[in-house]
Backbone as CSV, one residue per row, in Angstrom:
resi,resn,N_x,N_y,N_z,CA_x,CA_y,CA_z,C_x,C_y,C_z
1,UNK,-52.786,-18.999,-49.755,-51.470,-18.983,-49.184,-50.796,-20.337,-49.396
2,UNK,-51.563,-21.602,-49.240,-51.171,-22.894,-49.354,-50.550,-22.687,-50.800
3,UNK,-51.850,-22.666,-51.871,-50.888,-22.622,-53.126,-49.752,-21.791,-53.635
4,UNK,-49.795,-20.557,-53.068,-48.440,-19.527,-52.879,-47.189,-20.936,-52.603
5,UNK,-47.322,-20.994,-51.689,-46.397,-21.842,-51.225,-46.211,-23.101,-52.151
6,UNK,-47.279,-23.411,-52.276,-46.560,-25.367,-53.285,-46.227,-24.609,-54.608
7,UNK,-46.199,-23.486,-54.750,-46.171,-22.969,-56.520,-44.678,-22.632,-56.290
8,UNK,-44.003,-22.424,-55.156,-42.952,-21.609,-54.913,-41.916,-23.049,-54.695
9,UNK,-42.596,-24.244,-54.143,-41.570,-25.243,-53.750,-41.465,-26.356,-54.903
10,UNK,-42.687,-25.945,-55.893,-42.674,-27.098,-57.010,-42.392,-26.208,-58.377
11,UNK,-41.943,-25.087,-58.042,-41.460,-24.474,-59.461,-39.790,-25.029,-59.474
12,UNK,-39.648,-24.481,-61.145,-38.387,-24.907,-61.673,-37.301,-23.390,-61.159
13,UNK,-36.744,-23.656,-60.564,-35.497,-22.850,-60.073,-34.743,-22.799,-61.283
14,UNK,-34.496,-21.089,-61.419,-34.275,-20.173,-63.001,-32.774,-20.104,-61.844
15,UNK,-31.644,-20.706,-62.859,-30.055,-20.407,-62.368,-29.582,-19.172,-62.870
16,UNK,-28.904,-18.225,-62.353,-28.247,-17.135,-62.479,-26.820,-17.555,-63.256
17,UNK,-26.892,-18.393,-63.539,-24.835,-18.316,-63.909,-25.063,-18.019,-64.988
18,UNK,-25.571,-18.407,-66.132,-25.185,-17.722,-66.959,-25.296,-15.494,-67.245
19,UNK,-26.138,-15.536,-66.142,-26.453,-13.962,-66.270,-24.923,-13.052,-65.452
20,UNK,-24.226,-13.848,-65.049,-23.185,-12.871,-64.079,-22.551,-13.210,-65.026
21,UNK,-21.146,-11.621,-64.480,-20.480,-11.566,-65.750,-18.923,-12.295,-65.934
22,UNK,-18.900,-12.274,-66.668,-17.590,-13.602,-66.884,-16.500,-12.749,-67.634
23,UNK,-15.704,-12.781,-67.167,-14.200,-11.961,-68.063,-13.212,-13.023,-68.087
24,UNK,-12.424,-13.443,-68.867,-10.912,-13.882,-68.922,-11.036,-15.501,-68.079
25,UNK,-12.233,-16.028,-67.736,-12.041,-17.073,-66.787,-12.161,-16.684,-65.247
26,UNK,-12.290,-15.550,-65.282,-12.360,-15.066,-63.513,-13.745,-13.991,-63.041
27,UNK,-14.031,-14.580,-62.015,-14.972,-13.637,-61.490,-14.482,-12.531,-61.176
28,UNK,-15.699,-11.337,-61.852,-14.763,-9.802,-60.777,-15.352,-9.681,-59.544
29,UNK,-13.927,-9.637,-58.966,-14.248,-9.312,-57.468,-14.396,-8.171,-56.893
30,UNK,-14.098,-6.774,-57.284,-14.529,-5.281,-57.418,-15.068,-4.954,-58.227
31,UNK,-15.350,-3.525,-58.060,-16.048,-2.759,-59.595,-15.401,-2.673,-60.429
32,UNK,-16.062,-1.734,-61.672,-14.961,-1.803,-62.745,-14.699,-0.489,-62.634
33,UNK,-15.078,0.113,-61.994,-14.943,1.294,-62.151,-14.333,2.089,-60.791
34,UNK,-12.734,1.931,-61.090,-12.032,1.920,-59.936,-11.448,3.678,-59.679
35,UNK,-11.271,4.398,-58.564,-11.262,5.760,-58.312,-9.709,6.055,-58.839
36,UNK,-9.448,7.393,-59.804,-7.895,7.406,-59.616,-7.415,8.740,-59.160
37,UNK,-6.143,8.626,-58.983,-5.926,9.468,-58.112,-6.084,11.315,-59.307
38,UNK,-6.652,12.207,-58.650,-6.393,13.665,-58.897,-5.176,14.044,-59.440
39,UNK,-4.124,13.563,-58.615,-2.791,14.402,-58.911,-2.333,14.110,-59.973
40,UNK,-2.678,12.908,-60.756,-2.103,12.031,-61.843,-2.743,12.729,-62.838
41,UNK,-3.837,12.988,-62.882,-4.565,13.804,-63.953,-4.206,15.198,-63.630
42,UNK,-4.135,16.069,-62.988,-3.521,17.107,-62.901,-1.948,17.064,-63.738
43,UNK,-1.232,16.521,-63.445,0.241,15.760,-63.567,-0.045,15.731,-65.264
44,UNK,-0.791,14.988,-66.046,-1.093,14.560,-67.251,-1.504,15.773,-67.573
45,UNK,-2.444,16.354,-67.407,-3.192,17.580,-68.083,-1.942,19.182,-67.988
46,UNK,-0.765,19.237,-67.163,0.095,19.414,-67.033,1.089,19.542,-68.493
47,UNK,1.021,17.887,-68.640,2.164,17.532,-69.943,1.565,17.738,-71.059
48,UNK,0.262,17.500,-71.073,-0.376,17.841,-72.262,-0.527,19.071,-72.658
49,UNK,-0.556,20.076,-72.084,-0.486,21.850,-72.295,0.828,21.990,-72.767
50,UNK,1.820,21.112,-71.857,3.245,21.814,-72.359,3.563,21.377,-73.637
51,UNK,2.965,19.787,-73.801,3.649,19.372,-75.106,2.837,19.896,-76.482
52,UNK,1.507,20.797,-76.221,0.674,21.607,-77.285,1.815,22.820,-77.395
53,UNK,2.411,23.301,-76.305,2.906,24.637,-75.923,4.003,24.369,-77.347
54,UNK,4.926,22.880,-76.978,6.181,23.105,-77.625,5.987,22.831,-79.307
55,UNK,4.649,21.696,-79.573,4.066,21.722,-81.199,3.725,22.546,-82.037
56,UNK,3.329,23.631,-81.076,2.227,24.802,-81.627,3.512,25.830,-82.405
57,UNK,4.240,25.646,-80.940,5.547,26.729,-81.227,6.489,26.483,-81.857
58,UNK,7.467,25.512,-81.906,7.948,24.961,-82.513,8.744,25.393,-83.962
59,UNK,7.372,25.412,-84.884,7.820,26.304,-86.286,8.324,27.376,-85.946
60,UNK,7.898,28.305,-85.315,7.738,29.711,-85.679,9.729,29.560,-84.761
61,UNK,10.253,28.864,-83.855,11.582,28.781,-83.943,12.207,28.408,-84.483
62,UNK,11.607,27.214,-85.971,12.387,27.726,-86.929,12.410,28.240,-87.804
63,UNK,11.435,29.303,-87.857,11.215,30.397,-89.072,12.178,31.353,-88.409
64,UNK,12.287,31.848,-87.258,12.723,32.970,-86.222,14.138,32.110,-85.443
65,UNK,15.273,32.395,-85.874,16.236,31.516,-85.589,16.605,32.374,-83.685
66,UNK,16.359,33.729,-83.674,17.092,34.258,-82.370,15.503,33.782,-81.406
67,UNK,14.552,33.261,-81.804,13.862,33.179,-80.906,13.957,31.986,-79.803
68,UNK,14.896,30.824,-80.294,15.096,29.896,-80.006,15.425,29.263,-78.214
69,UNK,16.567,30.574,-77.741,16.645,30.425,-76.556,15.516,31.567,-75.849
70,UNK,14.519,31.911,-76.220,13.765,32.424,-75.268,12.172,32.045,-75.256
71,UNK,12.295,30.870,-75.732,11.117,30.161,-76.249,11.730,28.673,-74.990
72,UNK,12.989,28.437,-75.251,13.475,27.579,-74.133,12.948,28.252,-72.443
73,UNK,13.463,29.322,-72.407,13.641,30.456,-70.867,11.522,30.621,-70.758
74,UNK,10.676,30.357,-71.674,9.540,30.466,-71.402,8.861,29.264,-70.888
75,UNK,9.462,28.341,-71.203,9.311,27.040,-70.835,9.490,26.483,-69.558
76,UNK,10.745,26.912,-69.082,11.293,26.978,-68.089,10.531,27.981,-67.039
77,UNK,10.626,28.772,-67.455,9.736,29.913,-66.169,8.691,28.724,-65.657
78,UNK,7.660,28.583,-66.982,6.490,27.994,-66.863,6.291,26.488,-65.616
79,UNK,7.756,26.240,-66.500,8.077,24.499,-65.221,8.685,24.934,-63.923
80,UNK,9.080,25.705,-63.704,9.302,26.368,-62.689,7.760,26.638,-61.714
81,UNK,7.252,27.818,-62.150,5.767,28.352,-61.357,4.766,26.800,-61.404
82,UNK,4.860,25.718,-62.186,4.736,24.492,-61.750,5.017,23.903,-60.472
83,UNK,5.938,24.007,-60.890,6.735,23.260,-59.479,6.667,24.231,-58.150
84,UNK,6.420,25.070,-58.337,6.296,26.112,-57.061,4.856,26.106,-56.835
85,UNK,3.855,25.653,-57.520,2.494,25.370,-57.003,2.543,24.134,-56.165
86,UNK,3.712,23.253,-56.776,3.171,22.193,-55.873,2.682,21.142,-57.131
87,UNK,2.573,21.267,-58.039,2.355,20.273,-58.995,2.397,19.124,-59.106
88,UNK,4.223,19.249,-59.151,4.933,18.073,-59.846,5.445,17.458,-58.616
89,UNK,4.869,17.692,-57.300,5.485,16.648,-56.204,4.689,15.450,-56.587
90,UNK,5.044,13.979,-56.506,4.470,12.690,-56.370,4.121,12.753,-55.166
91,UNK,4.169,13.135,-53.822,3.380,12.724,-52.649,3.234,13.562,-51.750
């Protein structure tokens, strides 16, 4: 136990600084891996369907010239039953 002890008070003390992590000059003071909100990704995954909706479709209104305003009115329905879920409120 004695030598436990003098081995523990006469060893060389191993410094940690270089092992923590260093960004930009600043310590991080939280994680990195910070929570985000649901609705924002809902919200995003949202725009991303519609804006496949309007790429995908797109040509075929202008191959099909009378399809034009009911390709608009489908869009619309769609942002509509959006917004009536409750979607597109921010809070």
């Amino acid at each position: 136990m004695v030598l436990k002890l003098l081995s523990m008070m006469l060893s060389m003390k191993i410094s940690n600084k270089g092992k923590d992590p260093f960004e930009c000059g600043f310590n991080p003071t939280s994680s990195a891996h910070n929570p985000f909100s649901l609705h924002f990704f809902l919200l995003g995954m949202i725009f991303i369907v519609f804006d496949l909706e309007i790429i995908l479709l797109l040509p075929l209104i202008n191959l099909f010239s009378y399809l034009g305003w009911s390709f608009c009115f489908i869009l619309m329905i769609g942002l509509i039953y959006e917004w009536f879920l409750g979607s597109l409120n921010w809070f």
